[in-house]
N, C-alpha and C positions, 0 to 999 in steps of 0.2 A: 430366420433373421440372419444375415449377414453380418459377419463382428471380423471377418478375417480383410484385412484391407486388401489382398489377393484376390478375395472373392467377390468382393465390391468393384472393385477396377474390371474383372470379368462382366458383372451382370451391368458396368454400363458400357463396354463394349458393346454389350450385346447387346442389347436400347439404342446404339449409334447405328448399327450394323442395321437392325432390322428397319429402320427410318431412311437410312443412307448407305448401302451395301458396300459404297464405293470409297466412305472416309473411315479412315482408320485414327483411332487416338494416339496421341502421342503422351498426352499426362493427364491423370486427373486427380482430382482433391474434393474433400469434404468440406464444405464449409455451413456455418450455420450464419443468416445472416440476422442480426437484429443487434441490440444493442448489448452489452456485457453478458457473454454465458455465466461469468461467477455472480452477477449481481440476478440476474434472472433467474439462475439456479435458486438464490437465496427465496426467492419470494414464490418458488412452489409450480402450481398449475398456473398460477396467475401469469408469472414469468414466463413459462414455455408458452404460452397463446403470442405472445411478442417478437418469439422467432420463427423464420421459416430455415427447413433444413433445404439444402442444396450438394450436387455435384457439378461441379465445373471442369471441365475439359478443354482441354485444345488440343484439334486435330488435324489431321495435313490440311482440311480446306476451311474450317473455323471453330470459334469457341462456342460448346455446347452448351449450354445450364439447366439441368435438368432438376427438378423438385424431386426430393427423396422422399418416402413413406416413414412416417416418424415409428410405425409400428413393424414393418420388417426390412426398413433400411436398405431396400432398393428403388430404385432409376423409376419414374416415375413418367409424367409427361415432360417433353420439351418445356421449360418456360422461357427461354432465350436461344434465338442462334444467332450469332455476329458473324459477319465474314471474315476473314484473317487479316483481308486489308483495311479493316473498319476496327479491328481491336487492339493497334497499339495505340496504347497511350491511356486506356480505360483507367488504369490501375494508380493508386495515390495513396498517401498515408500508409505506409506497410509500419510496423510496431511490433518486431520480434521481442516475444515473452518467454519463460520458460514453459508453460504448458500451455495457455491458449496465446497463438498469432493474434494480429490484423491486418487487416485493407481493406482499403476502401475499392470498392468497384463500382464504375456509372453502368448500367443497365439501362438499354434503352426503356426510354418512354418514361423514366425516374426523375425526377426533378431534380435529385441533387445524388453524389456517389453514394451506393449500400455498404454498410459494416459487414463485412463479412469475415469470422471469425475461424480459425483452424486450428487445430487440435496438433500436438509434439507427434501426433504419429504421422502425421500427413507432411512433415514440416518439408525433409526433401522434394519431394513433389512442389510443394507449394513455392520453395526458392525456385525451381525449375521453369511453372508456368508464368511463376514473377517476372524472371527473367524474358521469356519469351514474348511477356504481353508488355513488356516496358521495351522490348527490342534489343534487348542486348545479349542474346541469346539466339542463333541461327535453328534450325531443327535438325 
C-alpha cells in the first residue's frame, strides 16, 4: 500500500507513462470526491460506499483523473482525460480548511461540479494545480 505521497506521485507517473509515454506530469493530488470526509467518516462503511477515491493530475498535454484502489492506494484506470485547452475554468468553490480542503470540479459528462475533497498533506499541490486549472499559474 502506498502511504508515502512520494511513492504515490511515482506509481501515477507511471500509469501516465505507460498510457502516454510522451506526457509527463507536472502536479498531482489526492482527492476523495463525495460529500464531507468527517461527516461520512462518521457514519462508518455506510459513508465510505458515498465516496469515490481519485488522483488528478495535470500534465504538459492535460488533466488526468485516475480512480485510486481504496485497498492499495494506487493509480487505477483512467476515469477522465481533459485536454489542457478544455480545463480552465473547470475548478469553483475552493474552501481552504485546516485538514480537509475543497472544490468543486465539473467532470465531464457530470451534470453539475464534483466535491472533491483534499487532505493537509496534499495542500501545496493542490494550490498549485488550483492555480493552473483557474490560469493563473503558467507551467
Amino acid at each position: 500500500m502506498a502511504i508515502k505521497k512520494a511513492t504515490i506521485q511515482q506509481q501515477v507517473a507511471e500509469a501516465i507513462a505507460r498510457v502516454n509515454p510522451a506526457d509527463r506530469p507536472i502536479v498531482t493530488i489526492q482527492a476523495v470526491a463525495g460529500p464531507s470526509v468527517w461527516l461520512m467518516s462518521m457514519l462508518g462503511l455506510i459513508g465510505q460506499a458515498f465516496l469515490t477515491y481519485y488522483f488528478i493530475t495535470v500534465t504538459e498535454q492535460a488533466v488526468v483523473v485516475h480512480k485510486a484502489s481504496r485497498m492499495s492506494n494506487r493509480p487505477q484506470e483512467i476515469a477522465f482525460a481533459i485536454p489542457a485547452n478544455q480545463a480552465l475554468g473547470l475548478v469553483s468553490g475552493i474552501d481552504r480548511n485546516t485538514v480537509w480542503s475543497s472544490f468543486r470540479f465539473q467532470l465531464p459528462g457530470q451534470q453539475g461540479p464534483t466535491r472533491m475533497n483534499v487532505h493537509r498533506i496534499w495542500r501545496a499541490e493542490m494550490d498549485q494545480l488550483l492555480g493552473m486549472l483557474a490560469g493563473q499559474l503558467t507551467r
